[in-house]
C-alpha positions in Angstrom: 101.5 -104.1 78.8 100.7 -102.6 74.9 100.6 -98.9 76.7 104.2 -99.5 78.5 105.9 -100.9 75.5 104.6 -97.7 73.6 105.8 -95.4 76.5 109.5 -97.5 76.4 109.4 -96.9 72.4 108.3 -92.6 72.8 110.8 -92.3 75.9 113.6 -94.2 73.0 112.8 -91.5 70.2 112.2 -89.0 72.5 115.8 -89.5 73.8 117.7 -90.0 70.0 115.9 -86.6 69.2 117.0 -84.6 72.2 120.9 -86.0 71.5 120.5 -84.2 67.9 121.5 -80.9 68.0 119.5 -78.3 66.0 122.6 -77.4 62.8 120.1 -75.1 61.2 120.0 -73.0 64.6 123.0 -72.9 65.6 124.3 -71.6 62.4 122.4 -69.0 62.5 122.7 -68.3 66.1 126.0 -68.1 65.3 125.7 -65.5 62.6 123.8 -63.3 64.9 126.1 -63.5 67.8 123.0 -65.3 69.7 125.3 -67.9 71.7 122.7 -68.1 74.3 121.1 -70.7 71.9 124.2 -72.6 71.9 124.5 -72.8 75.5 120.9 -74.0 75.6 121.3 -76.6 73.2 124.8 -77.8 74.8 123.1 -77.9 78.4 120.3 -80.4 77.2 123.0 -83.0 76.0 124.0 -85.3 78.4 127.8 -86.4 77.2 127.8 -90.0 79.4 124.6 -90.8 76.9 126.2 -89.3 73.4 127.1 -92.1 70.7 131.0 -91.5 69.8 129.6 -89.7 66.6 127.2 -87.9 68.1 130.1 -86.7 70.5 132.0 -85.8 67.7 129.3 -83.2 66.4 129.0 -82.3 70.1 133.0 -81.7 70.2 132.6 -79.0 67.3 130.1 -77.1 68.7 131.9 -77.2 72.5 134.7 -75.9 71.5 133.6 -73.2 69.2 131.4 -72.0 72.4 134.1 -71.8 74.9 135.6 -69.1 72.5 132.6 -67.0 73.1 132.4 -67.8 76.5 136.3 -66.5 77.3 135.1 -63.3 74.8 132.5 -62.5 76.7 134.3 -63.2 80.1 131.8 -65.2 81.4 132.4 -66.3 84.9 132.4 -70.2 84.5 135.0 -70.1 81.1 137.7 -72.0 82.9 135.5 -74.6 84.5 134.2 -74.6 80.4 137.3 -74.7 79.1 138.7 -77.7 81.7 135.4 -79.4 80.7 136.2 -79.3 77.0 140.2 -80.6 77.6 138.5 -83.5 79.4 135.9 -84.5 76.3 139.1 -84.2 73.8 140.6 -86.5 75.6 138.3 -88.7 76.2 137.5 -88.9 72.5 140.7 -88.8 71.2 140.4 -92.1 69.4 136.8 -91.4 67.8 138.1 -87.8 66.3 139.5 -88.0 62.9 143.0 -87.7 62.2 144.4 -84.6 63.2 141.0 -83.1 65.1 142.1 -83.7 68.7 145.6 -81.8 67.9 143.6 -79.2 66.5 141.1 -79.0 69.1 143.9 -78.9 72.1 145.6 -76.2 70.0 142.2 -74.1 70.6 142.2 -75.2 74.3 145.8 -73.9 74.6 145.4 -70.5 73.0 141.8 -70.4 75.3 143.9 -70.6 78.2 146.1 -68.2 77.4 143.3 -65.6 76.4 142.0 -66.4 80.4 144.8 -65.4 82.2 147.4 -63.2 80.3 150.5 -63.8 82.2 150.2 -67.6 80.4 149.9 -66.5 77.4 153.3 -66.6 75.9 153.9 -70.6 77.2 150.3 -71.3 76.0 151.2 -69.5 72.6 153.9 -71.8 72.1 151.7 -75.4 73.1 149.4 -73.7 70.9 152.0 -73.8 68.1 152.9 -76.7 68.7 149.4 -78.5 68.7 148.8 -76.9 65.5 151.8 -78.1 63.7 151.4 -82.1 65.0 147.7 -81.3 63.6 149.2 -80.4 60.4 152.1 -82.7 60.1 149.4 -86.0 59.7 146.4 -84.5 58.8 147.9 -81.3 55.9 144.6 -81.2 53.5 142.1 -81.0 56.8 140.2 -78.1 56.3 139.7 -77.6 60.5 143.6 -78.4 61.2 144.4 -75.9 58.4 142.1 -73.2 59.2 143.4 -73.7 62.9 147.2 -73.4 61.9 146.3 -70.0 59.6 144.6 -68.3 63.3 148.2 -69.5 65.1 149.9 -67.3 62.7 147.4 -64.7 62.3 146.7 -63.2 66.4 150.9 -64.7 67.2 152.7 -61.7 67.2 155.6 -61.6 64.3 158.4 -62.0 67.8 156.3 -65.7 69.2 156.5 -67.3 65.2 153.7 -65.2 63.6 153.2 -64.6 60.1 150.1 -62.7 58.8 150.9 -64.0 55.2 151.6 -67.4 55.6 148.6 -67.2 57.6 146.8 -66.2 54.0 147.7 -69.7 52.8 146.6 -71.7 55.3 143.1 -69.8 55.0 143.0 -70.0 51.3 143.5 -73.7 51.3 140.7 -74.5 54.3 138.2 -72.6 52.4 139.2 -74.6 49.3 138.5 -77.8 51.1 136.1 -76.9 53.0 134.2 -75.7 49.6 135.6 -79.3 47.6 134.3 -81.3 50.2 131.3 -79.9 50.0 131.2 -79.2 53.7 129.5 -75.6 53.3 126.2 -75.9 54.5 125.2 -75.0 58.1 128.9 -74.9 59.0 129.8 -72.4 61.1 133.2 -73.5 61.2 133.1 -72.9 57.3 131.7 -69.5 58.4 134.2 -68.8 60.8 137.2 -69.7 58.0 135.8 -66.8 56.0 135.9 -64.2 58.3 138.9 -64.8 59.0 140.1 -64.7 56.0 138.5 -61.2 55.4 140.1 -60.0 57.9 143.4 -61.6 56.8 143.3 -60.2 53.4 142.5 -56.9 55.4 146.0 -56.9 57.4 148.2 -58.2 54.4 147.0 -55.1 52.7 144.4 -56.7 49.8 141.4 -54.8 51.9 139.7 -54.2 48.3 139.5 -58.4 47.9 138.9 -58.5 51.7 135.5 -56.1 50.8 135.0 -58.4 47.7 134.5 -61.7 49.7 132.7 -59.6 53.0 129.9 -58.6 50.7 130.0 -62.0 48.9 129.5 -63.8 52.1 126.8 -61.3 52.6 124.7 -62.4 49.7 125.1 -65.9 51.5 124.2 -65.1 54.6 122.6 -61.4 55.6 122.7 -62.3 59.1 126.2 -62.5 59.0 126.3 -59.7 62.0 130.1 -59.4 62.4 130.8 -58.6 58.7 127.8 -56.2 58.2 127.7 -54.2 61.4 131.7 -54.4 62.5 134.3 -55.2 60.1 132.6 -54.5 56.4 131.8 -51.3 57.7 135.2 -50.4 59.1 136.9 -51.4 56.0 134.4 -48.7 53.8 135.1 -46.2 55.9 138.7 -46.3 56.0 
């Protein structure tokens, strides 16, 4: 009776440790481009036995891999993608304010980047997403990061504006840096490259070399900066 209640308690821990997902790992998966490990670790959660927060940190990571997924064209992105719109919804009320907005503004754009001939009427739910993220939820670094990639890939003829797209990436890195939300966040990550690469097209490439080799310092393995972008930017 002692050896089952031991085996109950080790199955218990065993099961609260496999539902926490590695951050440590997956930031620097991320960093090298490495989203097999992401895939891996997504594929050993069971969603139907997540807590709502542990969804939540699930719901970041999801959606940040079906991005690579569409990249890489691999051949289950849509059934990935529908997957995702299901978990935002069913989460809706556990997000924080402004998240699921956000997150179906992602979804929207995803679609779009699957099959082209979408893309304009997904550009504009897109849009639309991102502004009902803004309009309740202005100082989120996420919903403001998301909001600054709308006007940054929208063409200037669908709403988009490279500059106002500055702003909206300035102020997510400042929140995202006052919260203190910096550590192991590849969305935090993410929200600087993009702003290199904003400052890039706006014509401030000397800043947009500044903060590549500053983030750099940070992180070494930051692939994407160091082996693509910094490097096209020097040799311009």
């Amino acid at each position: 009776m002692v050896r089952c209640k031991w085996l109950i308690i080790l199955l218990c821990v065993s099961g609260l440790c496999s539902a926490q997902l590695p951050e440590q790992q997956l930031f620097s998966a991320w960093l090298k481009q490495d989203m097999t490990v992401w895939s891996e670790q997504l594929n050993a959660q069971e969603w139907s036995s997540l807590s709502a927060d542990q969804r939540n940190t699930y719901l970041t990571y999801e959606y940040g891999y079906v991005a690579a997924a569409i990249d890489a064209k691999q051949a289950d992105a849509q059934r990935l993608l529908d997957t995702l719109v299901v978990h935002i919804q069913a989460q809706r009320s556990a997000l924080p304010t402004g998240i699921p907005e956000a997150y179906l503004s992602a979804c929207a754009a995803y679609q779009g980047r699957l099959h082209k001939i979408e893309l304009p009427a997904q550009g504009i739910r897109s849009r639309k997403y991102a502004h009902e993220a803004l309009e309740i939820a202005p100082d989120n670094p996420v919903v403001l990061n998301m909001n600054g990639c709308v006007d940054f890939y929208a063409p200037e003829f669908f709403g988009g504006d490279k500059k106002r797209a500055l702003g909206y990436f300035q102020k997510a890195k400042q929140n995202y840096e006052q919260q203190g939300d910096t550590l192991n966040n590849w969305q935090y990550a993410s929200n600087n490259m993009q702003l290199v690469m904003c400052l890039d097209k706006v014509g401030r490439t000397q800043e947009a070399i500044e903060l590549a080799q500053k983030l750099l310092i940070k992180d070494p393995d930051f692939t994407f900066i160091r082996d693509t972008y910094l490097p096209q930017m020097l040799n311009r």
